[in-house]
LOTIFI-564459 format. One record per residue: residue in one letter; residue number from 0; x, y, z of N, C-alpha, C, O, CB in turn. Coordinates in nm, 2 decimals. Glycine has a CB too. Layout:
type:seq:n.xx:n.yy:n.zz:ca.xx:ca.yy:ca.zz:c.xx:c.yy:c.zz:o.xx:o.yy:o.zz:cb.xx:cb.yy:cb.zz
A:NUM:X:Y:Z:X:Y:Z:X:Y:Z:X:Y:Z:X:Y:Z $
...
//
This chain:
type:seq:n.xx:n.yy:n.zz:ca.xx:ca.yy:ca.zz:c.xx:c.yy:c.zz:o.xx:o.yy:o.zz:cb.xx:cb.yy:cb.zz
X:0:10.14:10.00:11.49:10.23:10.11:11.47:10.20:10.22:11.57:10.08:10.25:11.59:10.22:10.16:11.32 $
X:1:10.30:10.28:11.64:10.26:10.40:11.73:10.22:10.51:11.69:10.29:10.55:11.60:10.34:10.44:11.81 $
X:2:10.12:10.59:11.70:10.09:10.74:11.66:10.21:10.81:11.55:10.21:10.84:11.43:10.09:10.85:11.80 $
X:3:10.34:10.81:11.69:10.43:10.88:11.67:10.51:10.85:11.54:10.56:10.94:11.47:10.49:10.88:11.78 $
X:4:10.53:10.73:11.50:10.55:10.66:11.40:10.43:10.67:11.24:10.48:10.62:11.13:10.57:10.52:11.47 $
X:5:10.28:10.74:11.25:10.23:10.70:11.17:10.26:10.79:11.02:10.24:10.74:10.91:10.10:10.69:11.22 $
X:6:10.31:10.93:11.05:10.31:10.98:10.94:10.45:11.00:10.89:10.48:11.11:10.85:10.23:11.07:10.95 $
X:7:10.53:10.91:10.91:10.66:10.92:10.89:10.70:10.84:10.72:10.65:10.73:10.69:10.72:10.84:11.04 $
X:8:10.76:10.89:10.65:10.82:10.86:10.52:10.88:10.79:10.56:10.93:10.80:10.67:10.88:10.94:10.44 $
X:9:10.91:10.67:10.46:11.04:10.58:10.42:11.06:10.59:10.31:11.02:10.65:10.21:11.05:10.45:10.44 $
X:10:11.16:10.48:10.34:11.26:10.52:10.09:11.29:10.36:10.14:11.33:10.32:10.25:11.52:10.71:10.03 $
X:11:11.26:10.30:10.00:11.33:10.18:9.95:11.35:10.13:9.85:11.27:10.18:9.77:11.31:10.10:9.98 $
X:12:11.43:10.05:9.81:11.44:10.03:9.67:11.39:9.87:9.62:11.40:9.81:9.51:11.59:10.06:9.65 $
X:13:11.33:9.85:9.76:11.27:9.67:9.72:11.17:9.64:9.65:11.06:9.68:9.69:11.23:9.58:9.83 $
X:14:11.18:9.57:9.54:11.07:9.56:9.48:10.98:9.51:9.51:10.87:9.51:9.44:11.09:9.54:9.41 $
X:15:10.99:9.43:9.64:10.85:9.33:9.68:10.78:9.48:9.80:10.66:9.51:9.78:10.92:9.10:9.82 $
X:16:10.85:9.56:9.89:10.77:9.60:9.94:10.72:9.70:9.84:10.59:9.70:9.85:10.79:9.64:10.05 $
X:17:10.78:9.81:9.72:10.73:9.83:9.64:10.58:9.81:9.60:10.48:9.87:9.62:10.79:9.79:9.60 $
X:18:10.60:9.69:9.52:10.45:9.64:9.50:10.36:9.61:9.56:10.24:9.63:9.53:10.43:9.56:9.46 $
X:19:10.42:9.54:9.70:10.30:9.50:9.85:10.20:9.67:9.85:10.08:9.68:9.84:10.44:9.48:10.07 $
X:20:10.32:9.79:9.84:10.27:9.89:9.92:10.15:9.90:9.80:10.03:9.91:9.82:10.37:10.04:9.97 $
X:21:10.19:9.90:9.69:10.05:9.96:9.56:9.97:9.86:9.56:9.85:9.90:9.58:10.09:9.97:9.37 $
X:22:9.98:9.70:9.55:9.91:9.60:9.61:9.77:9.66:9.66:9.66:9.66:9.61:9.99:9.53:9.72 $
X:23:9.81:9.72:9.80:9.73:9.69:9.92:9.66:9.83:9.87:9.59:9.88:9.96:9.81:9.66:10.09 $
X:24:9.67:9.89:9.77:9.58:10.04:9.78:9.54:10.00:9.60:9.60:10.08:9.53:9.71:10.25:9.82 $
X:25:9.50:9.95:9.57:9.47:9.86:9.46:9.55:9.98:9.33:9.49:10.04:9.24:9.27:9.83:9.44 $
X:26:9.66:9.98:9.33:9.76:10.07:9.23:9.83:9.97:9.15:9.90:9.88:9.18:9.86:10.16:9.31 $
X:27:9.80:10.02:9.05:9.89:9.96:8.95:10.01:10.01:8.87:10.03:10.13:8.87:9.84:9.93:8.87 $
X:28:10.12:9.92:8.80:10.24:10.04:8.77:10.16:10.09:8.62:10.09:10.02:8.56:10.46:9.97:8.75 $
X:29:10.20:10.21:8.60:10.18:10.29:8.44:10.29:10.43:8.45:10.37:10.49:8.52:9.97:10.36:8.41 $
X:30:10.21:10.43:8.33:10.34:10.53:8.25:10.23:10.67:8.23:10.12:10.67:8.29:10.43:10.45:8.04 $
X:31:10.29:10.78:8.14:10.22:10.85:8.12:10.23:10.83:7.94:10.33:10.81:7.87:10.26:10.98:8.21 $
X:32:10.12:10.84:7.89:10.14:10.85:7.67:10.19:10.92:7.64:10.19:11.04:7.65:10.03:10.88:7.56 $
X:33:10.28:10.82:7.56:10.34:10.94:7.46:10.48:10.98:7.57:10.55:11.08:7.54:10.21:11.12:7.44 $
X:34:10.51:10.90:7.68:10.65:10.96:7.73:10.76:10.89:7.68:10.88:10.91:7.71:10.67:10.96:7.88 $
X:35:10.72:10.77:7.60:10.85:10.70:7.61:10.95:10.71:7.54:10.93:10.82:7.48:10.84:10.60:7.60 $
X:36:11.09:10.66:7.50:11.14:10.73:7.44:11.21:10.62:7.36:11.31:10.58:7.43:11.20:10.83:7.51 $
X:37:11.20:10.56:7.24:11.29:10.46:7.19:11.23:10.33:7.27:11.31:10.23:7.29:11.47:10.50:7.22 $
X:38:11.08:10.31:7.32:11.02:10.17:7.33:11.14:10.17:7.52:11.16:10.07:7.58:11.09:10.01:7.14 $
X:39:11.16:10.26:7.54:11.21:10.33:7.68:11.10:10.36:7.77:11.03:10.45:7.73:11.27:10.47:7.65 $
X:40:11.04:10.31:7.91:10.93:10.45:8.02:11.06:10.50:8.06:11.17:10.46:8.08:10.81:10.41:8.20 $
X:41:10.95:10.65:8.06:11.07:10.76:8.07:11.00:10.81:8.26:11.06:10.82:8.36:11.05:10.94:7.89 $
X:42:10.87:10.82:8.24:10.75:10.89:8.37:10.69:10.72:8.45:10.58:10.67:8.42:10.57:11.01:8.25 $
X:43:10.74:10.70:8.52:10.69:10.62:8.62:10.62:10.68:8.72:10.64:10.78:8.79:10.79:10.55:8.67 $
X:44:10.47:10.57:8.72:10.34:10.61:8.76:10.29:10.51:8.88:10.35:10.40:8.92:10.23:10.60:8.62 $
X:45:10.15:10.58:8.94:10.10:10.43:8.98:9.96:10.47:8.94:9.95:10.58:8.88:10.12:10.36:9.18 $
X:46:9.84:10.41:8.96:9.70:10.43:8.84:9.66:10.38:8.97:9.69:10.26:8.99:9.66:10.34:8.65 $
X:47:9.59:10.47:9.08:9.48:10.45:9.16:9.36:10.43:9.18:9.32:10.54:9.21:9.47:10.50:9.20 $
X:48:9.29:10.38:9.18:9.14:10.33:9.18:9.06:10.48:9.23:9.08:10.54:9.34:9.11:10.17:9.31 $
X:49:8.99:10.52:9.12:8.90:10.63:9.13:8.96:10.76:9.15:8.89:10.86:9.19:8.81:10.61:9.23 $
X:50:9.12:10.77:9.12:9.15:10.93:9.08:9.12:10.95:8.93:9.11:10.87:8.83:9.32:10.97:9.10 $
X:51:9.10:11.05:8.92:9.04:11.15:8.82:9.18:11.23:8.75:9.17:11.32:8.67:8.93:11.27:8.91 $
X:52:9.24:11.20:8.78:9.35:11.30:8.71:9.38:11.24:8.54:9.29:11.20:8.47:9.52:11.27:8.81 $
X:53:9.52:11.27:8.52:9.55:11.23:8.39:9.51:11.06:8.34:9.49:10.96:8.41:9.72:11.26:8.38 $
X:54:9.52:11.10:8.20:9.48:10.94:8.18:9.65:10.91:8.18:9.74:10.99:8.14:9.37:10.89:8.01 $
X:55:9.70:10.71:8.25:9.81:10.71:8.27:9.77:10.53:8.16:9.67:10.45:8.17:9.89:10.73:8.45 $
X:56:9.89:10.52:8.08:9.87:10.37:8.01:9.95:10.22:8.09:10.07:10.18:8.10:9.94:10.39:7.85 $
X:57:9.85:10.16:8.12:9.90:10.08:8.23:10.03:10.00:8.15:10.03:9.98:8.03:9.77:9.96:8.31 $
X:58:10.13:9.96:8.24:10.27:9.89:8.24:10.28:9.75:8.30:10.21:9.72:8.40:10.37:9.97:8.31 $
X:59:10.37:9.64:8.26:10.39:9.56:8.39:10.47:9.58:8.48:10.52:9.68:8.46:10.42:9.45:8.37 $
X:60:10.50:9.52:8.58:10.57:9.50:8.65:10.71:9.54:8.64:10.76:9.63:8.69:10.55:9.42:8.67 $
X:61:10.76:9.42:8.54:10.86:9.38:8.51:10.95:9.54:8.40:11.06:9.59:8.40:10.83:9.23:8.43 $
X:62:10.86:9.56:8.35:10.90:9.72:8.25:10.92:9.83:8.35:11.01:9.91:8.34:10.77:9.79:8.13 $
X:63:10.82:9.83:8.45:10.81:9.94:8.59:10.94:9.93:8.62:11.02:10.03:8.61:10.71:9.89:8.74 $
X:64:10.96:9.78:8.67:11.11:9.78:8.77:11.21:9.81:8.72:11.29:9.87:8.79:11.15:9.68:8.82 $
X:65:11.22:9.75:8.57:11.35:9.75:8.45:11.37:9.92:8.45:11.49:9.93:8.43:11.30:9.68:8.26 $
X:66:11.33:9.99:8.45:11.31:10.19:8.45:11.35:10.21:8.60:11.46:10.25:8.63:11.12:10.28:8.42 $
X:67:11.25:10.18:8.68:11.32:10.19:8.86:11.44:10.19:8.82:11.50:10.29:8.80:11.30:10.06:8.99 $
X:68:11.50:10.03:8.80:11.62:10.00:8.86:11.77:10.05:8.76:11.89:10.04:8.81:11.61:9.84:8.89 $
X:69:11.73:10.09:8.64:11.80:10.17:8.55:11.86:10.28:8.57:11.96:10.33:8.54:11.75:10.19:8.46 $
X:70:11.75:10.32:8.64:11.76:10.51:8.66:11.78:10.51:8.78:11.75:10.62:8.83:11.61:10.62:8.65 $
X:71:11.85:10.41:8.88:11.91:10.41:8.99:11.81:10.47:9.10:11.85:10.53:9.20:12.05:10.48:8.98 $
X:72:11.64:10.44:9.07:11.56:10.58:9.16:11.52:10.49:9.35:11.56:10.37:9.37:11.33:10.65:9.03 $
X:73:11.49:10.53:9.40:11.43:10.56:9.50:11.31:10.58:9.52:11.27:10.69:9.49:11.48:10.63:9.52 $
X:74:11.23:10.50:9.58:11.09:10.52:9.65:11.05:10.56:9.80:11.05:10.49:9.90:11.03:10.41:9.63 $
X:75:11.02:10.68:9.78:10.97:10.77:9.89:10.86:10.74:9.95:10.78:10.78:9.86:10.95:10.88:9.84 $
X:76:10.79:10.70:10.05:10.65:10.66:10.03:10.60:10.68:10.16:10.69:10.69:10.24:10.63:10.53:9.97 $
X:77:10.50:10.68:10.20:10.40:10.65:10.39:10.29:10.58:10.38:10.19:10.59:10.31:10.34:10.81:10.47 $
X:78:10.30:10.49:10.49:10.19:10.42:10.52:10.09:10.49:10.53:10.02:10.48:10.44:10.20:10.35:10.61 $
X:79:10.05:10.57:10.63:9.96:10.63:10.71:9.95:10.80:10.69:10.03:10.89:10.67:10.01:10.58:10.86 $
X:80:9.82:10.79:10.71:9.82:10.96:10.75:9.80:10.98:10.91:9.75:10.90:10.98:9.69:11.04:10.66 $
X:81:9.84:11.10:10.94:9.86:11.10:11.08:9.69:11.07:11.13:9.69:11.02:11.24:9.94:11.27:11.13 $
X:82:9.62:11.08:11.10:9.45:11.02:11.15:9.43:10.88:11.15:9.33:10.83:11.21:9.34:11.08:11.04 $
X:83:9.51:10.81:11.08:9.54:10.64:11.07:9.51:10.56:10.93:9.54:10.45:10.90:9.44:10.57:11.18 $
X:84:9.46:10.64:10.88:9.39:10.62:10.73:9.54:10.59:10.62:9.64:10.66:10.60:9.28:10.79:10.69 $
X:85:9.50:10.49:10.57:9.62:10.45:10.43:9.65:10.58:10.37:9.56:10.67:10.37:9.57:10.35:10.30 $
X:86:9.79:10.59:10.32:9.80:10.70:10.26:9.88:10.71:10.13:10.00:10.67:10.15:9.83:10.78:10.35 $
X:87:9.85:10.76:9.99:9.92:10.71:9.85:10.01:10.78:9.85:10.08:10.77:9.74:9.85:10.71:9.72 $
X:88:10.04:10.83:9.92:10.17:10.91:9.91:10.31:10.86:9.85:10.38:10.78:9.93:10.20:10.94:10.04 $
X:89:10.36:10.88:9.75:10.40:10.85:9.73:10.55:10.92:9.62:10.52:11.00:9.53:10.32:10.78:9.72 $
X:90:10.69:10.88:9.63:10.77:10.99:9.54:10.88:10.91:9.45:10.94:10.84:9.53:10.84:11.12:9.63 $
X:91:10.91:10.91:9.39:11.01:10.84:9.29:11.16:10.96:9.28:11.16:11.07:9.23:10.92:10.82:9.10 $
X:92:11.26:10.91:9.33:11.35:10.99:9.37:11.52:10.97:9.34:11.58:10.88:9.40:11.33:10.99:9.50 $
X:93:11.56:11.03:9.26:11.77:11.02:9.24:11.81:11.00:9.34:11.77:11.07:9.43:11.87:11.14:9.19 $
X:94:11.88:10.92:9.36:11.97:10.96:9.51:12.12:11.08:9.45:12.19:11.11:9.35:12.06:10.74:9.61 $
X:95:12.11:11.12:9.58:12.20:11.24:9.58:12.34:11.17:9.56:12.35:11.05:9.59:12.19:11.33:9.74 $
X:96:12.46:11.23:9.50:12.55:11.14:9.55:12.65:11.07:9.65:12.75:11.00:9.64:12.58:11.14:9.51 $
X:97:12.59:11.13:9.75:12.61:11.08:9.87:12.53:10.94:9.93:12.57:10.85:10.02:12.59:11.19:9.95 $
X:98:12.41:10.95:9.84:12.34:10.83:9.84:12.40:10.72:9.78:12.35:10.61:9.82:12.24:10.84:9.78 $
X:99:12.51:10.71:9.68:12.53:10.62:9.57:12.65:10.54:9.71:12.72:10.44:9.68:12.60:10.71:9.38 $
//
C-alpha cells in the first residue's frame, strides 16, 4: 500500500471483508446489554482484545449481519494508521439518501 493511501477510510457493505477486517485484529461481533429490543440488536459492536472500555455481550455472526443488513448500515473503516500500524477504526453508518 503507498504512504499516501495508508490513512485513507473506506465504506462497505460486504460481509466477507467485514469480518476479514475484525478477523485480522482479533475482534469479535457484540452488542451492548440490555440494548435489545423484542430479541432485536439494536447497538452493533466489535469486542477487541484488551480494551478496557464497556462490558459488550458477544453475538454471532449471523445476528451481527441480520441488524447490518436490516438497518440498511454502512461500514466505515481504515486499514492503517498513517505510521503503518493496523488501525480499529472503525464506524457503522445510514447511508444518506442519496446513498440509497
Amino acid at each position: 500500500m503507498r504512504s499516501g493511501n495508508v490513512e485513507r477510510t473506506r465504506v462497505t457493505r460486504n460481509h466477507d471483508i467485514i469480518r476479514q477486517w475484525a478477523e485480522r485484529r482479533g475482534a469479535r461481533p457484540a452488542t451492548m446489554p440490555g440494548s435489545e429490543d423484542n430479541g432485536q440488536l439494536r447497538v452493533l459492536r466489535f469486542d477487541f482484545p484488551g480494551y478496557g472500555g464497556a462490558v459488550l455481550r458477544p453475538v454471532n455472526w449471523d445476528e451481527w449481519f441480520a441488524t447490518f443488513d436490516e438497518r440498511h448500515l454502512h461500514f466505515r473503516y481504515q486499514d492503517r494508521r498513517a505510521d503503518g500500524t493496523p488501525s480499529n477504526f472503525n464506524r457503522l453508518e445510514r447511508p444518506t439518501r442519496e446513498d440509497r
